[in-house]
N, C-alpha and C positions, 0 to 999 in steps of 0.2 A: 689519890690523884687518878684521874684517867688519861687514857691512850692521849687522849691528845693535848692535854697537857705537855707530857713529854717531846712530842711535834711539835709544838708554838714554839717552845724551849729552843727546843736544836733548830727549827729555823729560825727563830731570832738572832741564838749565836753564829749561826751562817752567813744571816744578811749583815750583822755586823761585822763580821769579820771581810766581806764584799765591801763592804764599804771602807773597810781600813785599808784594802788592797787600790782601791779605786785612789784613795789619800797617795800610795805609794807609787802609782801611775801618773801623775799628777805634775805636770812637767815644766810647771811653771813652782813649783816648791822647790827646793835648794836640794842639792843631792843628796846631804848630811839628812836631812829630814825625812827624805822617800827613803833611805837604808834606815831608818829610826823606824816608822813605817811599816817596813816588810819584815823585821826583826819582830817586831806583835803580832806581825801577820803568824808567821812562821810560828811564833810559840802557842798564840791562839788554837792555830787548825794541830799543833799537836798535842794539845789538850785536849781539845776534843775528841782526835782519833782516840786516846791515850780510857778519857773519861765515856763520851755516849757509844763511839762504836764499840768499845769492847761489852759495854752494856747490852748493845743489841745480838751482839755475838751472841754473850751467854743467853738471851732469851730463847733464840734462835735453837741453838744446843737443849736448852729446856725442853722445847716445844718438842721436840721431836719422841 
């Protein structure tokens, strides 16, 4: 894979996850639905801190 692969990657799962936050914003959806919403939101962006940032960390530590 190249470098940007990995970039298309993490900004896909960024802009979906924007888009699930925008769902949760959403204020013509029932309350139950936008806490349903922000509940993925929440577990999404801590996957990802959890999965690509600590990846870039350690590149980062690498490179050095």
């Amino acid at each position: 894979m190249g470098k940007y692969e990995y970039t298309n990657r993490d900004i896909s799962w960024l802009s979906f996850n924007l888009r699930v936050l925008q769902e949760a914003m959403d204020k013509t959806l029932p309350l139950y639905e936008r806490i349903k919403f922000l509940a993925i939101y929440s577990n999404n962006m801590e996957e990802f801190y959890q999965v690509r940032v600590s990846y870039y960390k350690q590149m980062l530590r690498h490179a050095r």
